[in-house]
Legacy VTK file of the C-alpha trace (Angstrom):
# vtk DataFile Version 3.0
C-alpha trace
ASCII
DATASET POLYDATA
POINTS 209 float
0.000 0.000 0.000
1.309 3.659 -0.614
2.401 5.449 2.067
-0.099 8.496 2.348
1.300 11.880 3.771
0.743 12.336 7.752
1.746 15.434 9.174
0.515 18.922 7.389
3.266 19.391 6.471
3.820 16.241 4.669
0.000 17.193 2.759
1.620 20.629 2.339
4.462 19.385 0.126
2.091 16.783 -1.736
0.009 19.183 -2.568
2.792 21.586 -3.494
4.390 18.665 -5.661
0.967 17.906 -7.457
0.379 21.782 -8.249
3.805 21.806 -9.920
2.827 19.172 -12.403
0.724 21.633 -13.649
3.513 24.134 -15.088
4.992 24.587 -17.740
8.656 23.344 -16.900
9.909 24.050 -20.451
8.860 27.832 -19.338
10.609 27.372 -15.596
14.101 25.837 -16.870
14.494 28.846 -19.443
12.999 31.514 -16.958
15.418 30.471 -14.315
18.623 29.205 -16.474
17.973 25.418 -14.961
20.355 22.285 -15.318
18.146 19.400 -16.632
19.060 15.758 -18.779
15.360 15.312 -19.744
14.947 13.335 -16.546
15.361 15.891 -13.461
15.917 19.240 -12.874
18.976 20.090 -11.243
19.785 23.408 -8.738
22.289 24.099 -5.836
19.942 25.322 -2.922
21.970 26.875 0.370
24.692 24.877 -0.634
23.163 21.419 -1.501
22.587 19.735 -4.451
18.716 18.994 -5.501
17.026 17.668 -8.518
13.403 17.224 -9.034
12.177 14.661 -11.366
10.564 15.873 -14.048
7.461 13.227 -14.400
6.224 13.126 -10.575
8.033 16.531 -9.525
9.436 14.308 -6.594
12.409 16.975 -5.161
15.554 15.150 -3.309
18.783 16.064 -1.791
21.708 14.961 -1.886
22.943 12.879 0.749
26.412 13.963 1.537
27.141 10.493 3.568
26.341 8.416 0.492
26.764 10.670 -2.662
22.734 9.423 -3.440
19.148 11.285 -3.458
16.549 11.041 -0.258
13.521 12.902 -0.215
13.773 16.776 0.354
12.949 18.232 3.803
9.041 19.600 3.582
10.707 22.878 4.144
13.006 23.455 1.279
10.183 21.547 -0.457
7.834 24.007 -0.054
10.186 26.916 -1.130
11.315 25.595 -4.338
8.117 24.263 -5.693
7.214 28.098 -4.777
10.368 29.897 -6.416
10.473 27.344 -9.232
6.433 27.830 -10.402
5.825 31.438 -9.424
9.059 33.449 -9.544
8.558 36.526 -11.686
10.020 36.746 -15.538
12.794 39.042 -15.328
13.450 39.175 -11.487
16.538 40.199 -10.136
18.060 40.074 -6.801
19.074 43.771 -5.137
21.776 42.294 -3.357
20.459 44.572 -0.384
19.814 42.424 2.810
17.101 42.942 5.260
15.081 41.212 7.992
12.418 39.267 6.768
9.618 40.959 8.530
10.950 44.594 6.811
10.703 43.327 3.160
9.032 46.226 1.397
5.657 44.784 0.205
4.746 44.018 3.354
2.601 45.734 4.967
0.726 46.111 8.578
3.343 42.956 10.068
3.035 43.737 13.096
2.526 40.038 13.641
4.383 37.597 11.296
4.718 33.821 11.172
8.326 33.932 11.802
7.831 35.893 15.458
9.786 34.756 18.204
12.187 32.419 16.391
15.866 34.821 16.809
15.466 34.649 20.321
15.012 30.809 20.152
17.972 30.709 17.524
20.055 32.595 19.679
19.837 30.251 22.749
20.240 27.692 20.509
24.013 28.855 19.584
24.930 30.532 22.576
28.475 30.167 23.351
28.638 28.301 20.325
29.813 31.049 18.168
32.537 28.904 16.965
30.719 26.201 15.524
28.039 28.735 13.781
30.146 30.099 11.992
32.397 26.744 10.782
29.013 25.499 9.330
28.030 29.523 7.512
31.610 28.433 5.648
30.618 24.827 4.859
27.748 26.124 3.263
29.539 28.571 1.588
29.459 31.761 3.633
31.592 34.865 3.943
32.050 37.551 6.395
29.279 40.232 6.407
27.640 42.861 8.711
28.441 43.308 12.297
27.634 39.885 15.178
30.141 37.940 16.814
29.439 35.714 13.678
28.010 38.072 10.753
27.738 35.579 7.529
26.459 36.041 3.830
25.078 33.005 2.746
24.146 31.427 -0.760
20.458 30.621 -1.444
19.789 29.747 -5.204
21.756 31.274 -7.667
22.895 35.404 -6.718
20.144 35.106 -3.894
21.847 35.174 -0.651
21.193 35.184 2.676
22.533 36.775 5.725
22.422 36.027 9.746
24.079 37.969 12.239
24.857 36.677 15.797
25.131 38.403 18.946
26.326 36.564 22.319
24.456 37.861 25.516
25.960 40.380 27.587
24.500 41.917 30.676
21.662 43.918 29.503
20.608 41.531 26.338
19.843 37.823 25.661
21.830 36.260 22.516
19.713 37.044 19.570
20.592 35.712 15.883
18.961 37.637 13.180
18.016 36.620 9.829
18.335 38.865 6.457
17.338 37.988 2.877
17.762 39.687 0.137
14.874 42.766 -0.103
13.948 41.406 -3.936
13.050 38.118 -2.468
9.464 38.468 -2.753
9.984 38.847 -6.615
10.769 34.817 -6.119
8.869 33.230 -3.506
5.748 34.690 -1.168
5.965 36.576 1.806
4.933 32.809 3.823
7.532 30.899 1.996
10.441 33.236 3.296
10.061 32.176 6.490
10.028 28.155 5.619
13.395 29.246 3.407
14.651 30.922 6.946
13.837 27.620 9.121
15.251 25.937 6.371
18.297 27.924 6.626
18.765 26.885 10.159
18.159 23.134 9.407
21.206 23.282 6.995
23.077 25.497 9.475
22.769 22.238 12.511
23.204 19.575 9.828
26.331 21.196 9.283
27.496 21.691 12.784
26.990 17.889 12.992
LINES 1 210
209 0 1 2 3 4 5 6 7 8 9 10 11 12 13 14 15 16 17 18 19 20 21 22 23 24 25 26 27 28 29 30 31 32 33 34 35 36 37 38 39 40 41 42 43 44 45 46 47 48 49 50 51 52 53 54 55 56 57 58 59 60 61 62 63 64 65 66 67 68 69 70 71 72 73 74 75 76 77 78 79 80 81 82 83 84 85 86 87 88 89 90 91 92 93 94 95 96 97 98 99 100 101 102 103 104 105 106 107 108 109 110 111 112 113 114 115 116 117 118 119 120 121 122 123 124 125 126 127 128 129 130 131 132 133 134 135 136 137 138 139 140 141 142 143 144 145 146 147 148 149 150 151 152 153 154 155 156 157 158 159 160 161 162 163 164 165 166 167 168 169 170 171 172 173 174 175 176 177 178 179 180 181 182 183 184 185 186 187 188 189 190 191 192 193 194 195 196 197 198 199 200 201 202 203 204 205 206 207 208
């Protein structure tokens, strides 16, 4: 019997993958200069290596232990299937960097999905500065901005990126902030940005492993 999807997530990327079947992938490989050998899709994604096959739309990773594909995480699922089908003809990144909850089109966030998690992210890697920024490098990161760790990262092609890092000291808890590039929402929805930020931090602690 076929395993059905369980968690909402899981029936969040299913229903992501079956929408994609729908487009015009001719149209998305020219649009977004993609790799493909008739049989996948190919892109580098925050410093992985995905295809997407190109008669279910099933997205995998690569699995750096083995060299082979496993199923994507739901949450870089959800943002390629996004930036893939409904990134705009023409869009460019600014190469400007700003908090995710200060991109321009929004408007009236005064409450956001994303609320609460740099306080979480910064007890998570407090006095761990070290090893943050070991795995910013592994995925390809370079200095930027002001932190205790201050990293640009690569996202999909000249999309990038950024967290800074501050330890505590005696006034403030550790916070780690998270920037992306102010175009972004010419690429993926204002929703989506915050799955590509968790996602962010999912490759960040696989590579602190």
């Amino acid at each position: 019997m076929k395993n059905e999807p369980t968690s909402n997530y899981e029936i969040h990327r299913e229903n992501a993958r079956k929408l994609f079947l729908g487009y015009n992938q001719e149209k998305i490989i020219g649009k977004l200069g993609l790799k493909n050998d008739g049989s996948y899709i190919c892109l580098t994604y925050i410093g992985s290596k995905f295809r997407l096959n190109r008669e279910n739309a099933v997205l995998e990773i690569e699995d750096p232990k083995t060299g082979g594909y496993i199923l994507s995480d739901y949450s870089d699922a959800l943002v390629l299937y996004d930036l893939l089908a409904n990134s705009e003809e023409g869009a460019r990144p600014s190469g400007d960097l700003v908090q995710i909850q200060n991109l321009s089109r929004v408007q009236n966030a005064s409450s956001y999905a994303g609320e609460g998690i740099y306080e979480r992210y910064g007890r998570e890697y407090s006095q761990r500065a070290g090893e943050l920024m070991e795995a910013c490098r592994a995925l390809g990161g370079e200095p930027y901005g002001k932190g205790d760790v201050a990293m640009k990262i690569p996202m999909f092609k000249d999309i990038c990126f950024a967290i800074s890092f501050w330890e505590a000291d005696e006034e403030f808890p550790p916070v780690l902030n998270i920037y992306m590039d102010s175009n972004i929402l010419h690429f993926i929805r204002y929703e989506t940005a915050w799955y590509a930020a968790g996602g962010l931090m999912k490759h960040i602690a696989f590579a602190c492993e």
